[in-house]
N, C-alpha and C positions, 0 to 999 in steps of 0.2 A: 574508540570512544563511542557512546550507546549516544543517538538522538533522544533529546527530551521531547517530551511529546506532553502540552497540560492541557488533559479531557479528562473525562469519565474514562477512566479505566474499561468497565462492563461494557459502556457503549462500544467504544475502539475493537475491543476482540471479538460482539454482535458484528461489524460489521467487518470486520475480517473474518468472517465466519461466511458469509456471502458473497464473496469474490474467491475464497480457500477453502478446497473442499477436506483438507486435512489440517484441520488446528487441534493442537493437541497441550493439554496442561500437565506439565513433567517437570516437578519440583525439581532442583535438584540436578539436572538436566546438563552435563557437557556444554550443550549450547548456549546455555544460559548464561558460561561464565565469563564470555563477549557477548553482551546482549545488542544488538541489532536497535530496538528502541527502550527505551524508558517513559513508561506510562505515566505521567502523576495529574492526579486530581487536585486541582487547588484549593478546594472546598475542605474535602476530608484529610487529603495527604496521602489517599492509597496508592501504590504504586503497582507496575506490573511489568516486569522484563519481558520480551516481547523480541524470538530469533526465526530469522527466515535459515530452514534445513533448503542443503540445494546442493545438487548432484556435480560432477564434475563437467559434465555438458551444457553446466548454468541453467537447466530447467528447476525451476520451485518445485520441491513436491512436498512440502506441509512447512506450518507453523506453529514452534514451539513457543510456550509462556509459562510463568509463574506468577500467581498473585500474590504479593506480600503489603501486609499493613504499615 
């Protein structure tokens, strides 16, 4: 089950863009389909799945998302 997470979508992935030097946006995406977090904006409603990719030696090495309305 995905953590709700209620921000700005855009903000949240700016600044996981700053601590991850591998974010990447892949509609569609295997990972996606357990998503790690769920973005939602309380304002607009936009949302954004939001998965940590990670090796079997448990190092992070990128994070994937989808922006959906």
């Amino acid at each position: 089950m995905a953590t709700v997470i209620r921000r700005n979508p855009a903000l949240f992935l700016r600044e996981l863009k700053e601590y991850y030097d591998d974010v990447w946006k892949m509609p569609g995406s295997e990972y996606l389909k357990d998503p790690d977090f769920l973005v939602v904006d309380q304002k607009t409603g936009k949302k954004a799945k939001v998965s940590f990719v990670v090796l079997e030696d448990g190092e992070t090495v990128s994070v994937v998302y989808d922006e959906m309305s």
